[in-house]
N, C-alpha and C positions, 0 to 999 in steps of 0.2 A: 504493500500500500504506500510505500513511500515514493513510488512512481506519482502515484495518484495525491497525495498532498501538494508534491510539487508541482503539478498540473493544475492545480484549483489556485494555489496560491500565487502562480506566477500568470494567472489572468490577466489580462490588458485592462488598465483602467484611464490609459491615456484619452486626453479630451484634443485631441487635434483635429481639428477643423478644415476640410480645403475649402478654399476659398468657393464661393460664389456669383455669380456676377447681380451687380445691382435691381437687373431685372427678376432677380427670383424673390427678392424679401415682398413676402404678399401682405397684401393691406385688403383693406373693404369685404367686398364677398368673392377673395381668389383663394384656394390655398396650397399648400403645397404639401406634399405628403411623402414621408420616407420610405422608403421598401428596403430589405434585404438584401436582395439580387434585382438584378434587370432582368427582362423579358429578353429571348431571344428570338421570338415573335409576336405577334398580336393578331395570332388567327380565333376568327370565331369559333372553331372548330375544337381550339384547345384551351376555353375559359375554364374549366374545371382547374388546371393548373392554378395555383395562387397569386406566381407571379403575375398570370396573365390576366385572370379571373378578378384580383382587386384593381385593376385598372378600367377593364369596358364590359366586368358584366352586371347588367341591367343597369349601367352609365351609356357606356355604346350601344352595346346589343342585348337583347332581352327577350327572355321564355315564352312559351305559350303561357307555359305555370310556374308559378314560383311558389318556395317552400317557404310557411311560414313555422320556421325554427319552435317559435315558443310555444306554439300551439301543436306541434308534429304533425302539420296537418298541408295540402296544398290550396293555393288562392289562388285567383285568375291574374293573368298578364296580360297577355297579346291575347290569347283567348278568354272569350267572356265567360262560357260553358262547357259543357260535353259530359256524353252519356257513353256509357257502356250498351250496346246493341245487342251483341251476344259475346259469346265465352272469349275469340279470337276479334273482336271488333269495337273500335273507338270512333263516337265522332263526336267533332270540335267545332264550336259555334266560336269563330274569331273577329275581334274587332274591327269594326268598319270607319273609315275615311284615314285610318293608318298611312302617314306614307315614311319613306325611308329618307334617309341625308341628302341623299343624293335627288331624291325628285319623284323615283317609282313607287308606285304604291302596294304596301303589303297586303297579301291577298293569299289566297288556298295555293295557288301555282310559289309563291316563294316561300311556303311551309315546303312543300314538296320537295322543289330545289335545294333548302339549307338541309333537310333529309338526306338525299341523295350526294349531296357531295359530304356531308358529314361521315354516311357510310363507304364513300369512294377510297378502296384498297390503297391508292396510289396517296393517300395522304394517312400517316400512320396518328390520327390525333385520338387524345385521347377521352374525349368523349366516344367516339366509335367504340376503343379498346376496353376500354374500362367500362363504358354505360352499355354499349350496345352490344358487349362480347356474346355471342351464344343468344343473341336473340333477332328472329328472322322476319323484319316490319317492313312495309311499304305502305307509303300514303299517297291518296287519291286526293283530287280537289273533285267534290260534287260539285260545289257554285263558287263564285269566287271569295263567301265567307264563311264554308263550309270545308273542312276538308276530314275524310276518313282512314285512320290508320288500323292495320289489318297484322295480325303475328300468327305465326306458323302453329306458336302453340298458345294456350291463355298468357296471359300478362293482367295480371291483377292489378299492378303497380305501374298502370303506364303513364299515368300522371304527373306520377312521381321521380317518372325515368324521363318526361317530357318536360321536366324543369332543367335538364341539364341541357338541353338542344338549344343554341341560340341559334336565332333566326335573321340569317346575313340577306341583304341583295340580293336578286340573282346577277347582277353585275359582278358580284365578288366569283371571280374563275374555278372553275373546279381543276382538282387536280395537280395544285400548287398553292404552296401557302400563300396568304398577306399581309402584309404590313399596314393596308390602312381598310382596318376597318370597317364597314357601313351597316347602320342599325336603322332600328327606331327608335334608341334611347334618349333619354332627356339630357342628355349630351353628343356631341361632334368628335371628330376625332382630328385633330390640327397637326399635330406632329411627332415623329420620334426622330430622335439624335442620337444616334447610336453611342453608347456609351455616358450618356450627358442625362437624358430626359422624355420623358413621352407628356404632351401635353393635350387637352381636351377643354370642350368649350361649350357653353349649357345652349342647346340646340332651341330657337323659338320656334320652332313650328312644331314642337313633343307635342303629341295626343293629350297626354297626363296633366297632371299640377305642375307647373312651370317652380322649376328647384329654386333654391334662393343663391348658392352657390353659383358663379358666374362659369368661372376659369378654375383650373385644377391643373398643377404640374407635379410630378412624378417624378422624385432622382431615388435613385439606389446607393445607398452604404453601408459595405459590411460589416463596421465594426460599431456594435451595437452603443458602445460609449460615445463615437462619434453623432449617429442616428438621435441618443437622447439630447445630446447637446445644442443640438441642433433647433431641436422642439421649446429647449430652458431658453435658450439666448433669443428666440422667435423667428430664426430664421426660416424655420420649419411649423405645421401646423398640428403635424401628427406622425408619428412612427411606430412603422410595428415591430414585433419580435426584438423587444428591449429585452437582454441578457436579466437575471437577476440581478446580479451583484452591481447593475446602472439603474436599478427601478426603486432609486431611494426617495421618491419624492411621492409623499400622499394623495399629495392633491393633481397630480398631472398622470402618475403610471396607475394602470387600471388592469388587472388581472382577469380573466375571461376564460373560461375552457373553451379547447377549439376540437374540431374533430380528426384530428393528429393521432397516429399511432405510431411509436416507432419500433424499430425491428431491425435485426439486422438477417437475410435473408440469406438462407444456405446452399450452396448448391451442392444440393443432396443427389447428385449420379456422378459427384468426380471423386473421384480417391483424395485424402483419407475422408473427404466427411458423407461418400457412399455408404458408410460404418455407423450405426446408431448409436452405438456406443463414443465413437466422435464427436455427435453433433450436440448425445448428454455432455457431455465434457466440458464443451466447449458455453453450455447453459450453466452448468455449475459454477464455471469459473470467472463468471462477472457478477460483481457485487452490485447488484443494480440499488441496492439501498443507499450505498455508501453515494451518491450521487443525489440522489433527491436531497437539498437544503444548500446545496456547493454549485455543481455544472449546472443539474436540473434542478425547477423548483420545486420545493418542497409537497407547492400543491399536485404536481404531476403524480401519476397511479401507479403502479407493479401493472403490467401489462401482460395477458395468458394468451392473447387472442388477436386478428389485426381489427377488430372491431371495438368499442366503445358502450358501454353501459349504454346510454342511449339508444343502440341501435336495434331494430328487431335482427333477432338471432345473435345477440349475444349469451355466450355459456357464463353464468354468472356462476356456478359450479368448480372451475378450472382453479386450481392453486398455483401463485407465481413460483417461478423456480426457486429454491433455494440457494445461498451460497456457499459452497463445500470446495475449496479449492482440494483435498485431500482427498477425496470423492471422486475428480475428477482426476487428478491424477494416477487415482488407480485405474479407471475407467480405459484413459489413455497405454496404461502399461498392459492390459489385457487385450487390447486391442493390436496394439504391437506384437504380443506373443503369439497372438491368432494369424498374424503376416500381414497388418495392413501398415502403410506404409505412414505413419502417423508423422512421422519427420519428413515428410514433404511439406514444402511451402503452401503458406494459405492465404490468399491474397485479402486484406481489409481494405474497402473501399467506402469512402466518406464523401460531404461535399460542403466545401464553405460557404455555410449561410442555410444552412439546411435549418437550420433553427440554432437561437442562441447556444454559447458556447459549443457547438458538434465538433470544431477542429476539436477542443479539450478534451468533450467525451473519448471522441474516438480512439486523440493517445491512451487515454490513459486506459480506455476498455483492453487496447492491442497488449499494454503490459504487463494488465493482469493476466490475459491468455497465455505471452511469452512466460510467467509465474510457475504456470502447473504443465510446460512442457512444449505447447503451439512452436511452431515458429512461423512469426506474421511479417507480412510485409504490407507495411500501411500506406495506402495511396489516398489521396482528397483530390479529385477532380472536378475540374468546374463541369458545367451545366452540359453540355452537348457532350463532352468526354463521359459524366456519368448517364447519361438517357441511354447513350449507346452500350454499356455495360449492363442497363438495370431491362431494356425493352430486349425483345426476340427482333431479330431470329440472332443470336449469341454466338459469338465468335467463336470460331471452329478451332478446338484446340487448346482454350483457355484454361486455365488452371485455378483450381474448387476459389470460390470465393465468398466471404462472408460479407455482403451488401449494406451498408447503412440505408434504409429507405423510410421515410415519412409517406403515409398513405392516411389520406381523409376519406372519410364517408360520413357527409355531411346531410344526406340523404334520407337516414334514420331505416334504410333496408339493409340487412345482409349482401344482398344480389351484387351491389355496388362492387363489393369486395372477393364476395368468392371465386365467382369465375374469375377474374381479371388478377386475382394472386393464385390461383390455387388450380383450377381446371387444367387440362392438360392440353388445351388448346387457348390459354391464360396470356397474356401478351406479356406479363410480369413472373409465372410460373417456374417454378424449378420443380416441379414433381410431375409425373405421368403415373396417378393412382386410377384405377377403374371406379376403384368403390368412393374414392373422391367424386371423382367424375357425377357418379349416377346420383351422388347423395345433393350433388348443386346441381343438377337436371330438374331432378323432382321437387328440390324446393323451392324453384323460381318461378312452376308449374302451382305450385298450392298456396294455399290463403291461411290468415290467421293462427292459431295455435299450430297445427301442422305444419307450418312456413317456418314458423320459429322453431320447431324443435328439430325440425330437418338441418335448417342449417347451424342449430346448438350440438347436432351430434357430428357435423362434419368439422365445427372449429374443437370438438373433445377431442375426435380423432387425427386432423391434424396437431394438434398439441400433442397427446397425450402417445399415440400410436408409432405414427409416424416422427412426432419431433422434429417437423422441415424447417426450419426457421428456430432464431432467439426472441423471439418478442421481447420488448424493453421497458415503454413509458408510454401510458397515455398522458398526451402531456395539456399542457396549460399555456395560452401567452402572457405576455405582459405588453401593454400598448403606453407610449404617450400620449397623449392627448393635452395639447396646448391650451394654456387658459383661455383665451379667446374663442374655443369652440363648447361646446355643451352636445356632448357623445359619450354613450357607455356603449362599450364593444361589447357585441355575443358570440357565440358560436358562429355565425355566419360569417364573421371575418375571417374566419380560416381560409375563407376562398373568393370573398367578395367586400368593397367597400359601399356601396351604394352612397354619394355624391350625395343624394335627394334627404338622406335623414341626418346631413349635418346640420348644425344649425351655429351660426357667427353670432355672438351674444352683443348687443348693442352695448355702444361705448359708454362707462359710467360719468 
């Protein structure tokens, strides 16, 4: 553990500022807001992302449905209504005199279209992967404010699955990402700077309540102490994923559960952690306590599953791992006497900005491992180096890896998660199990208490059975929020800022 002291202790507390140019300090009703990481695009297609997703969804682009968080229930967006017809059949009564940024007007034909190129192979987003994995829909326009969507097999939850579809132009091309955006949000999309800023601008011709919020600019900094200082001195309005050990202030950092899991994922068919006994081992040997009050916040959970209290189909049953370094090392030592090959390298893969302190974690997780016998080699890749490590189709060749990955399901379904981690046609998957397979088949197929216990015996089994993964921390953020605005974060910011429920407090 003295890896790990020193790791917590030798945290950045540095308050250095880059400069920025005169035109960013916002006044009136502009503001400016911090992130993490940049965007390394701005497609409709892939708002479910955070980075992407707190910038234009439902600012730029926006749902038939939207999920109302505190009530786990959905409300209308783009769509005013819609009935269930039969078992395989939706139809959607959508708002009329709608038009887009650009001039065209939303109708059943560009529901269809943001459909169709959402599900288009040749764009690997992940709304497709994640939302639509394993589910086989096409929608019809009846009239031009009608349109019906049809699934191969029931879909209970398609309301639920149709708040994640934002609804683009058909101007925006299929078949290749975008950079600029076009919605029907109560905001525009003006610009990104690659490296600098994405800015947006409150659209008059929105259908809705016209925001109060004018202009909104967007930078990214990843070092969380910079991010709060930013917000204290007023250069900034708001920043999310403040570190703990920078969320000293009462009155501005605000604590929020978000729907964050984290994990680190195994790839369980490469040698040594094709070996069960490996992959216990390698669970045994992180102290995941010793973390929560230091790296992690204190309020963040022992994590059994990639799912969240919240969500239906979570196993509230599962006991988090214990921590048994001697446990583990015997585990390791019979494993070796069996012939596998336990002293082969094991790659750890991180990413800066994955959420506050993860560079820390990740050392200091790598030296508990290196502790009881591992031997790790720890890489942090930024953003397109880790997609390409974490999505399919997996580089031929590669050698076993232990993944650091953040997964939301902010949804409050299982479905969100299983196929798209777990299935064996999963875009994010490391196991090819049948009886996985068939057990997330049938529960994405059934309703209500059946639905949930379907997918509570498939997250026991992968935990308890199989052991494919380390699950970590259901975690918690902490946000700034500048005195000048009056906002308390929810859960929904894990994946979205909505513009419209800020509100700039009049000058005293």
């Amino acid at each position: 553990m003295n890896a790990f002291r020193k790791t917590v202790l030798g945290l950045s507390t540095a308050l250095f500022l880059s400069p920025l140019s005169a035109a960013m300090a916002q006044s009136g009703d502009a503001v400016t807001i911090v992130l993490p990481g940049g965007p390394d695009r701005l497609d409709p297609c892939e708002t479910p992302r955070s980075v992407i997703g707190r910038i234009i969804k439902q600012n730029v682009v926006e749902t038939l449905v939207e999920l109302d968080y505190a009530k786990q229930t959905t409300i209308p967006r783009l769509a005013e209504s819609w009935e269930q017809t039969s078992p395989t059949t939706w139809r959607f009564n959508l708002r009329k005199g709608v038009k887009f940024h650009d001039g065209t007007p939303f109708d059943a034909a560009s529901v269809v279209y943001s459909l169709e190129r959402t599900l288009d192979p040749k764009l690997t987003c992940i709304t497709r992967t994640k939302y639509f994995g394993g589910v086989d829909i096409t929608a019809k326009a009846i009239d031009e404010s009608t349109v019906e969507f049809t699934t191969k097999t029931p879909m209970p939850i398609l309301p639920t699955l149709l708040a994640q579809l934002a609804i683009a132009s058909a101007k925006t091309p299929k078949g290749e990402y975008t950079t600029e955006p076009i919605g029907t949000g109560p905001y525009d999309f003006v610009s990104w700077t690659q490296g600098e800023n994405v800015k947006i601008k409150r659209f008059d011709g929105y259908w809705g309540e016209k925001p109060k919020i004018e202009d909104a600019t967007y930078v990214w900094r990843s070092e969380s102490s910079v991010a709060a200082a930013m917000v204290e001195t007023g250069e900034a309005d708001l920043a999310f994923s403040i570190a703990p050990q920078d969320a000293t202030n009462p009155e501005t950092d605000k604590v929020y559960p978000n729907s964050d899991s984290a994990m680190f994922r195994l790839s369980a068919d490469i040698p040594p952690l094709n070996d069960i006994r490996v992959r216990k081992a390698l669970n045994l040997a992180i102290d995941r306590k010793a973390f929560l009050g230091s790296v992690i916040s204190d309020k963040a959970e022992l994590a059994t599953q990639q799912v969240g209290p919240s969500v239906l189909g979570h196993n509230p049953n599962l006991v988090p791992w214990p921590y048994d370094p001697e446990q583990a090392k015997a585990l390791l030592a019979e494993a070796k006497a069996a012939g596998v090959p336990v002293d082969t390298e094991i790659r750890m893969i991180g990413r800066p900005g994955m959420f506050a302190n993860s560079n820390e974690f990740v050392e200091a997780a790598a030296e508990m491992l290196r502790a009881v016998g591992f031997k790790i080699k720890l890489d942090n890749l930024e953003m397109t180096q880790w997609l390409e490590a974490a999505n399919k189709p997996f580089a031929a060749g590669r050698q076993a890896n232990a993944l650091l990955t953040m997964h939301d399901n902010n949804s409050g379904d299982a479905q969100f998660t299983a196929f798209f981690k777990y299935h064996s046609d999963g875009r994010q998957s490391e196991i090819h199990d049948a009886k996985v397979d068939k057990l997330i088949t049938d529960a994405g197929m059934a309703s209500g208490e059946e639905r949930a216990k379907l997918y509570q015996e498939t997250f026991r089994y992968i935990y308890e059975d199989l052991v494919a993964d380390a699950p970590l921390f259901h975690m918690v953020n902490y946000m700034r929020v500048g005195k000048r605005l009056d906002f308390t974060p929810t859960i929904a910011n894990a994946v979205e800022l909505q513009l419209a429920k800020l509100v700039v407090k009049s000058p005293s």
